[in-house]
C-alpha positions in Angstrom: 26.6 56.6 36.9 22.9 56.1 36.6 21.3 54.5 33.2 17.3 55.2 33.2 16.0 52.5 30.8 13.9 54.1 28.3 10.7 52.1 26.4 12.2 50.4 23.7 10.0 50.4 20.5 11.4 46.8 19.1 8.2 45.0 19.8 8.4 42.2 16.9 7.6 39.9 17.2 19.1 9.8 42.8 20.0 9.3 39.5 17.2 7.8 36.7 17.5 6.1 33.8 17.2 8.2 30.7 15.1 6.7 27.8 16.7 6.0 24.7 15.5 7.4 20.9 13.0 4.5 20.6 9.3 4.5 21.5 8.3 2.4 24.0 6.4 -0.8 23.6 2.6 -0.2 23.2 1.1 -1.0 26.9 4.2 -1.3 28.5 4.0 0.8 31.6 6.6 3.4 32.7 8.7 2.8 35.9 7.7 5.0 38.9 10.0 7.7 39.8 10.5 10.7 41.5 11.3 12.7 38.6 8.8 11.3 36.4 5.6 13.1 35.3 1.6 11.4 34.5 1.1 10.9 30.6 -0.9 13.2 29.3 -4.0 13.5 26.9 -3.9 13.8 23.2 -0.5 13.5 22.7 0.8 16.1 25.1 4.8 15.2 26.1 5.4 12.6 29.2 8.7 13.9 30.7 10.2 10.5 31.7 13.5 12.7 33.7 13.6 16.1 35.7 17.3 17.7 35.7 18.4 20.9 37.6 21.5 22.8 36.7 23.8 23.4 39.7 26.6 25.4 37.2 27.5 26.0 34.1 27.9 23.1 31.6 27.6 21.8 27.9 24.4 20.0 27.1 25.6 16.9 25.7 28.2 16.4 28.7 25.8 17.1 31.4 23.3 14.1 29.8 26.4 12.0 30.0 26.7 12.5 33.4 23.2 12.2 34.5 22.0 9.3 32.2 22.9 6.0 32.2 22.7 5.4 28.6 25.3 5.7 25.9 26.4 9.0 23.7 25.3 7.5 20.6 22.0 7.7 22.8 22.2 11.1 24.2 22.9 12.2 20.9 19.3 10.8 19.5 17.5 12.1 22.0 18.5 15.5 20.9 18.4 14.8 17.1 15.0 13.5 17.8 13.8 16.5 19.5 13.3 15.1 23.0 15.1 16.9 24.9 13.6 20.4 26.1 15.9 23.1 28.2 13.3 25.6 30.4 10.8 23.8 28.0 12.2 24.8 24.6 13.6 22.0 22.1 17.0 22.0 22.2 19.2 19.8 19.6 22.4 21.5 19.5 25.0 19.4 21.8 27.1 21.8 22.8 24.5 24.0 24.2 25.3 26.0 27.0 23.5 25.6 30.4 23.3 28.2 33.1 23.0 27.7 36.8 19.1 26.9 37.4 18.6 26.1 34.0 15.6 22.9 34.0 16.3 19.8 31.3 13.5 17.6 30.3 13.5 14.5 28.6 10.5 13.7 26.8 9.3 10.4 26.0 8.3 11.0 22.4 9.3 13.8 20.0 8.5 17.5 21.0 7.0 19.5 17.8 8.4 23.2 17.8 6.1 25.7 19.3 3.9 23.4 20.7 2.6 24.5 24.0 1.9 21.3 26.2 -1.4 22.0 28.7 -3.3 19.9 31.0 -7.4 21.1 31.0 -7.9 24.2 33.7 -10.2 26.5 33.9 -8.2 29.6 32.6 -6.9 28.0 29.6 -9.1 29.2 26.7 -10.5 26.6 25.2 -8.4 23.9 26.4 -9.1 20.4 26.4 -5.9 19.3 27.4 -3.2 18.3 24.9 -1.6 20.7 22.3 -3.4 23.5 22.1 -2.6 27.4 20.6 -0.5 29.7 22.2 -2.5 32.5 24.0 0.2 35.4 23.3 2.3 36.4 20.7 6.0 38.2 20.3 3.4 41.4 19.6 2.4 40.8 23.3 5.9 41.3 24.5 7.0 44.7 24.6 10.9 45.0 25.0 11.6 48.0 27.8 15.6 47.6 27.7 18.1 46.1 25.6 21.6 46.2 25.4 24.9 43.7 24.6 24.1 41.4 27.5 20.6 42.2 28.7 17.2 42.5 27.5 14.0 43.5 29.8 10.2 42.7 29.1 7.0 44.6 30.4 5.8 40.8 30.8 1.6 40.6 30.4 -0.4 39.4 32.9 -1.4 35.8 32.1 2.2 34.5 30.9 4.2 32.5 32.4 8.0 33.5 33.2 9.4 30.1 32.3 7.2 26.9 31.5 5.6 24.7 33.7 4.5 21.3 34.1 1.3 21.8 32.9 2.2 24.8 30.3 5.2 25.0 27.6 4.0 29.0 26.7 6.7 31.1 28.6 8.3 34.9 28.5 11.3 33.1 28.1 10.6 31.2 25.0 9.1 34.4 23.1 12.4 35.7 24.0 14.4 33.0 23.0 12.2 33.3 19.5 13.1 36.6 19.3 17.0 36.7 19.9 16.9 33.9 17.4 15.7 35.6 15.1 18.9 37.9 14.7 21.4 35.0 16.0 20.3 31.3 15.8 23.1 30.1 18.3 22.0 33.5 20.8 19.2 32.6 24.1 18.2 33.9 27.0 19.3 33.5 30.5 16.6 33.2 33.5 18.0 35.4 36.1 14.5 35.8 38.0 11.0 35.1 37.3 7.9 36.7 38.8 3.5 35.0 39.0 1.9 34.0 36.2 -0.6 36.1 36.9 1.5 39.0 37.7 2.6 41.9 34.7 5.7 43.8 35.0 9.6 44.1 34.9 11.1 40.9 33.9 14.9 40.7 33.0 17.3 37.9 31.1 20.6 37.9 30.8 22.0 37.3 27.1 25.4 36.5 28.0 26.3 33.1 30.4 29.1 34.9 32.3 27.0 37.6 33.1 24.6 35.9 34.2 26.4 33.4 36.8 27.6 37.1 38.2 24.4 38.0 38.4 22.7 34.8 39.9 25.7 34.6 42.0 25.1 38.0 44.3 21.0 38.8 43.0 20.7 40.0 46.7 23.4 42.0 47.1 23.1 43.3 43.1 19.3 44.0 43.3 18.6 47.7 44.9 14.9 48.0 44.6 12.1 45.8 43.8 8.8 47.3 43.6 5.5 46.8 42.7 1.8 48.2 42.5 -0.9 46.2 44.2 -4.6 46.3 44.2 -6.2 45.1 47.4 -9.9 44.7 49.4 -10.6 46.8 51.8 -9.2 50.1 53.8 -6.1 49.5 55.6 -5.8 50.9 58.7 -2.3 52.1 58.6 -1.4 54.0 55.3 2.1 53.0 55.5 3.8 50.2 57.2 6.8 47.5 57.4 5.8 43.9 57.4 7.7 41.2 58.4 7.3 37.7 58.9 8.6 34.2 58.1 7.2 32.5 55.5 6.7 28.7 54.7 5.0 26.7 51.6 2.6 23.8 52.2 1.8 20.4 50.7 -0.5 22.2 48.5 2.5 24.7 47.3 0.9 27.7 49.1 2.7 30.2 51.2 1.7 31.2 54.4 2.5 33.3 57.5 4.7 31.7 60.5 6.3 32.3 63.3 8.8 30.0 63.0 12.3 31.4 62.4 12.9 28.2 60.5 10.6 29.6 57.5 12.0 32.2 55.1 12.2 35.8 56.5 10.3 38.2 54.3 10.3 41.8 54.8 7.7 43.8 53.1 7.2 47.6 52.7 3.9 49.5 51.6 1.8 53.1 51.1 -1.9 53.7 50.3 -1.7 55.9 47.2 -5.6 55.4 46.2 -8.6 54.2 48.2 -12.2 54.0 47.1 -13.9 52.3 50.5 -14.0 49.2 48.9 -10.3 48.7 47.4 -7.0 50.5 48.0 -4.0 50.7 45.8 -0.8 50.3 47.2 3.3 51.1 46.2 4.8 48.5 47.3 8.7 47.3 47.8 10.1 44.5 49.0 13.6 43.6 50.8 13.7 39.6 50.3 12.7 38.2 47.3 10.5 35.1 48.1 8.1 32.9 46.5 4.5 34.8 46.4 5.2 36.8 49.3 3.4 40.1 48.8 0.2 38.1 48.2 0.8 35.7 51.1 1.3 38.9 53.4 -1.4 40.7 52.3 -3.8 37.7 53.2 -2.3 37.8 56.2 -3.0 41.6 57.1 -6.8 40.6 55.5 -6.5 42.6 53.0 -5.8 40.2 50.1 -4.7 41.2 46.6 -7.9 41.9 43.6 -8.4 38.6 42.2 -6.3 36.3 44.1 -8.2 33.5 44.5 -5.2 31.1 45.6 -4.7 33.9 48.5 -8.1 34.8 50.0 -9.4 37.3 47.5 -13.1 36.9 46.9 -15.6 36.6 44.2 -15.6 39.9 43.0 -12.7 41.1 40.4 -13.6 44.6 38.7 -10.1 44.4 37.4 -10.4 40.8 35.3 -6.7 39.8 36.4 -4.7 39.8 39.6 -3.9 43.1 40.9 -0.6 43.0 41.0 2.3 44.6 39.0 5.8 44.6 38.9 6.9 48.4 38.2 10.3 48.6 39.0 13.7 46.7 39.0 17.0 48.7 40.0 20.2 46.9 40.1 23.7 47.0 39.7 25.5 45.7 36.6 28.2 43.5 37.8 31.1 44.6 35.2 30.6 48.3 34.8 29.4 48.9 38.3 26.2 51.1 36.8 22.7 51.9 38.3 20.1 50.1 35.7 17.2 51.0 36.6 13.7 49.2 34.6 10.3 50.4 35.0 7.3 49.3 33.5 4.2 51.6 33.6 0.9 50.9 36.0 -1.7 49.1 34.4 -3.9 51.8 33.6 -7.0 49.4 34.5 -5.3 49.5 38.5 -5.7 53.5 38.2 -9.1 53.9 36.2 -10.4 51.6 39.5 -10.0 55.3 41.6 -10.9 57.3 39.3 
């Protein structure tokens, strides 16, 4: 059986030392570790510990295990509102963690809804600190819902889950919003896609589910497509690319030919071309970091308005010009097709018109 999900209209809205409840000594300076992150300015969080989730767990038991402190300290920490979990607060100790799931420990207290920024060029009006969040639970429009899933057309300019630099996330509007009808229900990170990238992006409401899910994404996931806007006229109007790719010092992806690097298969069609820019359906086989950008530099025809990929000064779209339109996929438990579509941009289309 084949579910076609339908727009929904609900739019509302080693091993380091962890730091005990106390404030550190004015001055003193902070040992050096790998895990640890540069104070910030004006107050932003200092993440003093960096944890990944390998499986499931409770909260309060996996602190135990990673921190050398006691449980009458763990247990601050989270009263205190210093531990964050994919950068949202998190005080309840028995909280359940999924596979992947990120816990931080923050030197000082976190304040609810705070989104933590370093100054960059893109963050309006940033000056580093604590600054307003740029969207809104009236940004997020919900395309799917159902007992264990919910799906979001996800804007352009929002992260999937926070960042070291950037607390503002699809996943904590999300969160906000499950919350709102359950306080103990969250969300569950099955993928993520760019920043800078719109489109399809789906959570898992249940923890079982999702440990299916993350389990066998691969073999679960039956298409992945997206729409791209790139420079130029490609020569072939349809074509397969393959290649390995690799990530530098600098975290960008780029083409090899070493069979070492990650294999990424490609797939694409010129729908629209202008002389200038094409449009492209794209769909992809493997799933890896940046890859349809880090191809499409390759093939010199670089996505609108990547400028960490090639892409140059000029930007007639005022965002990158990529979307993700399309996730099909097979539910673990009752074997259905659920397919998830979010519409083109209609500033990719109105560029060929």
């Amino acid at each position: 059986m084949k579910i076609q999900a339908k727009n929904n209209q609900k739019t509302q809205g080693g091993k380091p030392s962890a730091p005990t409840a106390q404030r550190p000594k004015k001055g003193a300076k902070t040992p050096s570790k790998k895990t640890e992150h540069i104070e910030r300015v004006n107050g932003a969080p200092v993440y003093t510990a960096v944890y990944k989730v390998n499986h499931s767990d409770e909260l309060l038991e996996f602190l135990l295990r990673k921190c050398n402190t006691s449980r009458n300290n763990v247990k601050s920490l989270l009263v205190r509102k210093q531990v964050l979990v994919n950068g949202r607060v998190v005080t309840q100790y028995n909280f359940m963690l999924a596979k992947d799931d990120e816990v931080k420990l923050s030197r000082r207290p976190v304040k609810d809804g705070a989104v933590a920024v370093q100054p960059t060029k893109t963050a309006r009006g940033a000056k580093g600190g604590l600054v307003k969040p740029n969207f809104s639970l009236r940004d997020i429009k919900i395309i799917y819902e159902s007992e264990d899933l919910i799906a979001i057309d996800k804007p352009a300019g929002l992260l999937s889950v926070e960042s070291d630099k950037e607390r503002e996330c699809a996943y904590g509007y999300i969160t906000d919003y499950l919350q709102r009808q359950d306080k103990n229900a969250r969300a569950f990170v099955l993928h993520r896609i760019d920043k800078e990238t719109s489109g399809v992006l789906l959570f898992a409401k249940d923890i079982k589910l999702h440990s299916m899910l993350k389990m066998h994404w691969s073999e679960q996931v039956q298409t992945r497509e997206y729409y791209a806007v790139v420079e130029g006229v490609l020569e072939k109007k349809a074509d397969t690319l393959t290649a390995y790719l690799k990530e530098n010092v600098n975290n960008l992806v780029y083409v090899t030919n070493d069979p070492m690097g990650q294999k990424a298969i490609t797939h694409y069609e010129v729908l629209k071309e202008n002389g200038e820019y094409s449009l492209l359906r794209v769909r992809i086989d493997t799933g890896r970091k940046n890859q349809i950008r880090a191809q499409m530099k390759e093939l010199g025809n670089p996505i609108v308005g990547d400028d960490k990929y090639g892409s140059g000064n000029k930007n007639p779209l005022e965002r990158l010009g990529l979307h993700a339109s399309k996730l099909e996929f097979i539910h673990p438990v009752t074997k259905e097709l659920i397919t998830l579509t979010a519409s083109v941009p209609t500033v990719f289309r109105g560029l060929f018109n």
